[in-house]
N, C-alpha and C positions, 0 to 999 in steps of 0.2 A: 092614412096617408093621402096627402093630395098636393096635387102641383095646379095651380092656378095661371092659365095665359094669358096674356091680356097686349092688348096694343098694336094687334094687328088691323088689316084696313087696306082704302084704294088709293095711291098714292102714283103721280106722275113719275114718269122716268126723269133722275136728277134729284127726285127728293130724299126725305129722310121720314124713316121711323124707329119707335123704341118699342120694343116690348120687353115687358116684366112677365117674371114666371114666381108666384108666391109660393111659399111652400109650408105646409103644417105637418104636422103628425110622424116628426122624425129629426134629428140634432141636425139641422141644417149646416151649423157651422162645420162640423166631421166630416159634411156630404159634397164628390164632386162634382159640378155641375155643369150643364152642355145645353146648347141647343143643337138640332138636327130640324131639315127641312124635308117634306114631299111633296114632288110636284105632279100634278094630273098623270097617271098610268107609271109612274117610273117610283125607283125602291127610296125609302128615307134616309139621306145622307149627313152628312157630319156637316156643320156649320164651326161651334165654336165651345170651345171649354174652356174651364177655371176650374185649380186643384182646390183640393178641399181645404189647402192651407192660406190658397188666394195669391200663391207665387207663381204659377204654372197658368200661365194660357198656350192657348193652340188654336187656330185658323185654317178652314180650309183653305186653298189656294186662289179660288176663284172670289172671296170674300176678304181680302189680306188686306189692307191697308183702307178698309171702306167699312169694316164691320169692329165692335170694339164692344166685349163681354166683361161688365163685372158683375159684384157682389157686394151685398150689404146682408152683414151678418144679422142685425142689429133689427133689422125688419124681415128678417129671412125671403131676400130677393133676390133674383138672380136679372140684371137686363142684358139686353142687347140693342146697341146704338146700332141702326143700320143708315149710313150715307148713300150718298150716290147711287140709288139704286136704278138696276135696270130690271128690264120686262121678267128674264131669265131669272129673276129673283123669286118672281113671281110661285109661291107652296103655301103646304100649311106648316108652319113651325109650329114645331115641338121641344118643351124642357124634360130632360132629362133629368134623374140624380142618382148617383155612385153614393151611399150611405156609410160605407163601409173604411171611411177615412187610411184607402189605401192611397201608394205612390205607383206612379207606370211610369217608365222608362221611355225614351224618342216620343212616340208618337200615341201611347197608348190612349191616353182620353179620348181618339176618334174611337174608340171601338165601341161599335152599340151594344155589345155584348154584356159591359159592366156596368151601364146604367138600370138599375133594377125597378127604376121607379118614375112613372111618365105621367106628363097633363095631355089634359083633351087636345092641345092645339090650337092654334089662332091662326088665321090665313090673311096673308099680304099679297095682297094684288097689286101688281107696277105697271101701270097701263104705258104706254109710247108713245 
């Protein structure tokens, strides 16, 4: 299994980045898939999911309207368009994947608990 990150970088406050998370060694299509961010001394939080059927997003709050998660079955990727970025944005992100082609209810894909399967990470620096 592996999840591959890529696309991260140093990037002004206002800009934009994408990063892709590849994935092999597991039916990606079945798999639901997340990013999650950590920033310098503080715990890994919830960014952004997509259910494994590609109906279901979710956003954290602070990301709504400036960050936008899909999927490409077809090359087993997962990105994340990131706008607007500020300093605050600034972690190393990480993709997750749920394998297991279930369904969660309200809010479940924040939970880091069901991703069973993680890449190294890419870190986005957003200078000011």
């Amino acid at each position: 299994v592996q999840l591959q990150a890529s696309g991260g970088g140093l990037v002004q406050a206002g800009g934009s980045l994408r990063l892709s998370c590849a994935a092999s060694g597991f039916t990606f299509s079945r798999s639901s898939m997340s990013w999650f961010r950590q920033a310098p001394g503080k715990e890994r939080r919830f960014v952004a999911a997509v259910s494994w059927g590609g109906a279901t997003t979710d956003y954290a709050d602070s990301v709504k309207g400036r960050f936008t998660i899909s999927r490409d079955n077809a090359q087993n990727t997962v990105y994340l368009q990131m706008n607007s970025l500020t300093p605050e944005d600034t972690a190393v992100y990480y993709c997750g994947a749920d394998p297991r082609a279930r369904t969660y209810s309200g809010h479940g894909l924040q939970n880091r608990a069901i991703y069973l399967y993680w890449g190294q990470g890419t870190l986005v620096t957003v200078s000011s």
